[in-house]
C-alpha positions as CSV (number, residue, x, y, z in Angstrom):
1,X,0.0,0.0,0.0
2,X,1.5,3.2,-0.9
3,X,0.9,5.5,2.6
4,X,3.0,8.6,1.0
5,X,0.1,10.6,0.1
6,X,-1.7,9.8,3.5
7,X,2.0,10.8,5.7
8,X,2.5,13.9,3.2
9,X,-0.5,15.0,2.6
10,X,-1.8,18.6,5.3
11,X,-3.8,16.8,8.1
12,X,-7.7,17.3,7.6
13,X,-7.7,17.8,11.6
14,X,-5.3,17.3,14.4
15,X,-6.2,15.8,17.1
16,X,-4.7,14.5,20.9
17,X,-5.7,10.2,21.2
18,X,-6.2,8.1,23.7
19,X,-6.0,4.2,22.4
20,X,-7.5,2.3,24.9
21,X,-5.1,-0.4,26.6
22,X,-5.9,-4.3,25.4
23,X,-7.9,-4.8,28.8
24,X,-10.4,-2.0,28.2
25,X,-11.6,-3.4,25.0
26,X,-8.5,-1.9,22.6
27,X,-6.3,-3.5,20.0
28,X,-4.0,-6.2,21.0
29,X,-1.1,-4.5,18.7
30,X,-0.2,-1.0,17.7
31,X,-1.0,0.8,14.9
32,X,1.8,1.4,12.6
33,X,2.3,3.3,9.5
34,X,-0.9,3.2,6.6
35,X,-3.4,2.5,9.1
36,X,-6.9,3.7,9.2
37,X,-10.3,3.2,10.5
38,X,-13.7,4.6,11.2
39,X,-14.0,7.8,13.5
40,X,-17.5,8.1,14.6
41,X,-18.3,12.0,16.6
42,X,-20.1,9.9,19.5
43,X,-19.6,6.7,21.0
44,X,-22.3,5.3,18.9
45,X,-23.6,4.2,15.2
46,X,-26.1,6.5,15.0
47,X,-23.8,9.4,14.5
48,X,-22.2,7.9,11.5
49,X,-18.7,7.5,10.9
50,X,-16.2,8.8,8.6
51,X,-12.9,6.7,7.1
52,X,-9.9,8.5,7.6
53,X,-5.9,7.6,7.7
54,X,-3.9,8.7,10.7
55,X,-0.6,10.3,10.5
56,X,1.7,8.1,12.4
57,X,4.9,8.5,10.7
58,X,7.7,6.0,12.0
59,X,6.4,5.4,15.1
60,X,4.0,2.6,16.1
61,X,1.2,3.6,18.5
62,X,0.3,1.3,21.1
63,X,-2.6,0.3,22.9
64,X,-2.7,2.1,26.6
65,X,-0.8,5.1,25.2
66,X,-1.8,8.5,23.9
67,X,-0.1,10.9,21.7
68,X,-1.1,14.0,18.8
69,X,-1.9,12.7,15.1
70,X,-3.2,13.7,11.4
71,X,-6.1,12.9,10.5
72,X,-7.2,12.6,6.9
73,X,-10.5,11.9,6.2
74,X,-11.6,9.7,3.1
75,X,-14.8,12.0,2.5
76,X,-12.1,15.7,3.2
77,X,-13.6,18.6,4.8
78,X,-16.9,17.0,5.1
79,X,-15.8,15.0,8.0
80,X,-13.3,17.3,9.8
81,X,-15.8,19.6,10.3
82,X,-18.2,17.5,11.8
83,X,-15.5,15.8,14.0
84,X,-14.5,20.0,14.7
85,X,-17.9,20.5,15.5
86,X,-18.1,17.2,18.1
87,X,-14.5,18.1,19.7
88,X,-14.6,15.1,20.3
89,X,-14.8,11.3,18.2
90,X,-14.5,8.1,18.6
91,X,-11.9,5.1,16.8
92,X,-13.6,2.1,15.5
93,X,-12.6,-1.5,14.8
94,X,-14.7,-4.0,15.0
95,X,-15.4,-1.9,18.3
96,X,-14.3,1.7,19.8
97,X,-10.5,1.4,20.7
98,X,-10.4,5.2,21.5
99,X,-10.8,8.7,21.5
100,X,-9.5,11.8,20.5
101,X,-10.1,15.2,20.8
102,X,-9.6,18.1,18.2
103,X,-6.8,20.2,18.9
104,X,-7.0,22.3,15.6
105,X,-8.3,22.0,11.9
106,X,-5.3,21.2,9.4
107,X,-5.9,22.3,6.0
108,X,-9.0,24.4,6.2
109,X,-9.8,27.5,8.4
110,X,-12.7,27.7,10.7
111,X,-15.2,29.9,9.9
112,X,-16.5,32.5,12.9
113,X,-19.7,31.0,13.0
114,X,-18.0,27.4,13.7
């Protein structure tokens, strides 16, 4: 899988995540470079979720740990702002296996009325 556009690419939001560890219902292995799942902006389905690539560069990310990542979203703008909007979303596979919260929008300015 070529990841160089996802890695290179201006992050559609930027956000501060919290996998959850193994015990809590998490991944058994960390996430290393290309990976990508759902992000839904609440802890539910009926909020609908957005595919998006996270920004990980050479370092793996483990369950239990939390760091700052990229996001870019399949579906673009469309999704940042409605993960902006939540400050908050969720990371799904298979189940949640975390959180994150917006620190800042990436490629896009926020409008006043946001």
């Amino acid at each position: 899988m070529d990841t160089t556009r996802w890695e290179t690419r201006t992050p559609d939001i930027v956000a501060d995540v919290w996998l959850y560890s193994t015990d809590e219902g998490g991944r058994a292995s960390p996430m290393s470079l290309g990976y990508g799942c759902s992000c839904f902006a609440a802890n539910d389905f009926a909020a609908g979720g957005w595919d998006a690539r996270l920004q990980l560069g050479d370092a793996v990310f483990a369950p239990g740990t939390n760091r700052r990542v990229g996001f870019v979203f399949l579906s673009g703008r469309e999704a940042a702002e409605v993960m902006w909007e939540a400050g908050r979303f969720f990371l799904w596979e298979g189940r949640f296996i975390g959180e994150a919260t917006v620190v800042s929008t990436g490629s896009w300015p926020v409008s006043p009325d946001m």
